[in-house]
C-alpha positions as CSV (number, residue, x, y, z in Angstrom):
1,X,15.1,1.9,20.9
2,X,12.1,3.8,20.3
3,X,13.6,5.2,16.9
4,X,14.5,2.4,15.8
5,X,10.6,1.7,16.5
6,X,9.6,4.3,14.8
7,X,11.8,4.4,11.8
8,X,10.1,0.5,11.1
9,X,6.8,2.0,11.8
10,X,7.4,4.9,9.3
11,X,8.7,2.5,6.2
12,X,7.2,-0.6,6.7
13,X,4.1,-0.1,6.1
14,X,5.1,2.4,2.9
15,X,6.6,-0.5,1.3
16,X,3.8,-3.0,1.9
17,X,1.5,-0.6,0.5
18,X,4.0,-0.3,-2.8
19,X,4.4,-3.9,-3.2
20,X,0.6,-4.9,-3.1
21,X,-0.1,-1.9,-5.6
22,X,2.5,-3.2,-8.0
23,X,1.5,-6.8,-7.8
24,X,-1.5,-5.5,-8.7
25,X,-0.5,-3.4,-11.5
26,X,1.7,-6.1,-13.1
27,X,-1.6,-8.3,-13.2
28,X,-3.2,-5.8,-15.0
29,X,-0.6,-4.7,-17.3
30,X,-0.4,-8.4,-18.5
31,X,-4.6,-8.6,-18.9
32,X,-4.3,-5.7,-21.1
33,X,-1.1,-6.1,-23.3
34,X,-0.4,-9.6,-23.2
35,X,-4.1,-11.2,-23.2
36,X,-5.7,-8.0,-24.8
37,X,-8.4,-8.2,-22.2
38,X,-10.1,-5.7,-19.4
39,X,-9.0,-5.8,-16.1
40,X,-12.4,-6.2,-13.2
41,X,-10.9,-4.4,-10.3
42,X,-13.6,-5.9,-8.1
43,X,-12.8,-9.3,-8.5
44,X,-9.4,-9.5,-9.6
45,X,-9.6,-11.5,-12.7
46,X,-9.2,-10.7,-16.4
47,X,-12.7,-10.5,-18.5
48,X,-13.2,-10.0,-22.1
49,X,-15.9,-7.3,-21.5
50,X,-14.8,-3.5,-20.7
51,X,-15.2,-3.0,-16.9
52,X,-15.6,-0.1,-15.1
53,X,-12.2,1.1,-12.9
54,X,-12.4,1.0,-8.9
55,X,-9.8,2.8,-7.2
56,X,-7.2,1.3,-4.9
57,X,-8.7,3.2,-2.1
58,X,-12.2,2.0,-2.3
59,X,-10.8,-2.0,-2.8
60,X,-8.5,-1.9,-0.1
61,X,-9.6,1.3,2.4
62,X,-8.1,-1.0,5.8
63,X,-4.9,-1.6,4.1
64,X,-4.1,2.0,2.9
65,X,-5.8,3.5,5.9
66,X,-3.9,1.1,8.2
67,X,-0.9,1.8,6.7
68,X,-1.0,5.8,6.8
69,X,-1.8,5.6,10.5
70,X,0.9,2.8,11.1
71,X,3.5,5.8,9.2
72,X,2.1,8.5,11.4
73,X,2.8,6.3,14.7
74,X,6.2,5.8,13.6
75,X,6.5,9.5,12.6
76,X,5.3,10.1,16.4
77,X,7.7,7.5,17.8
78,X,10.8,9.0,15.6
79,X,10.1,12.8,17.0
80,X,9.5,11.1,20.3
81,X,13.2,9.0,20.1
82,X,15.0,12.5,18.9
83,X,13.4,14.5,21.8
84,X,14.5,12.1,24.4
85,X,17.4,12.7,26.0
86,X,20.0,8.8,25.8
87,X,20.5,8.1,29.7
């Protein structure tokens, strides 16, 4: 039970991360190919005026540090499952 714990703990949490990024990253590709604009990372939107580039890390530092500590409980929880002996 507790592997099964910790192998959710270990992917979830990747593949949240993944999916936000590249719903994120298909909003901007279409500001800058399709409506030949500048992505503002800040507030999310499409702008006409060059804007400057904020990391993922600095927009969303709960979400990505939530997530790497949510993988390393699961990591903990996986080693913990194989070390256990099944009764």
């Amino acid at each position: 039970m507790l592997l099964r714990i910790g192998l959710l703990l270990l992917v979830l949490p990747i593949l949240a991360l993944m999916g936000a990024y590249f719903v994120e990253l298909g909003d901007v590709r279409e500001c800058l190919l399709v409506q030949d604009g500048h992505w503002d990372y800040l507030a999310g939107t499409c702008r006409d005026t060059p804007q400057p580039f904020v990391p993922w890390i600095d927009r969303h530092p709960w979400l990505v540090n939530g997530g790497m500590l949510a993988s390393l409980a699961g990591l903990a929880c996986c080693m913990v499952g194989l070390y256990v002996k099944r009764r």
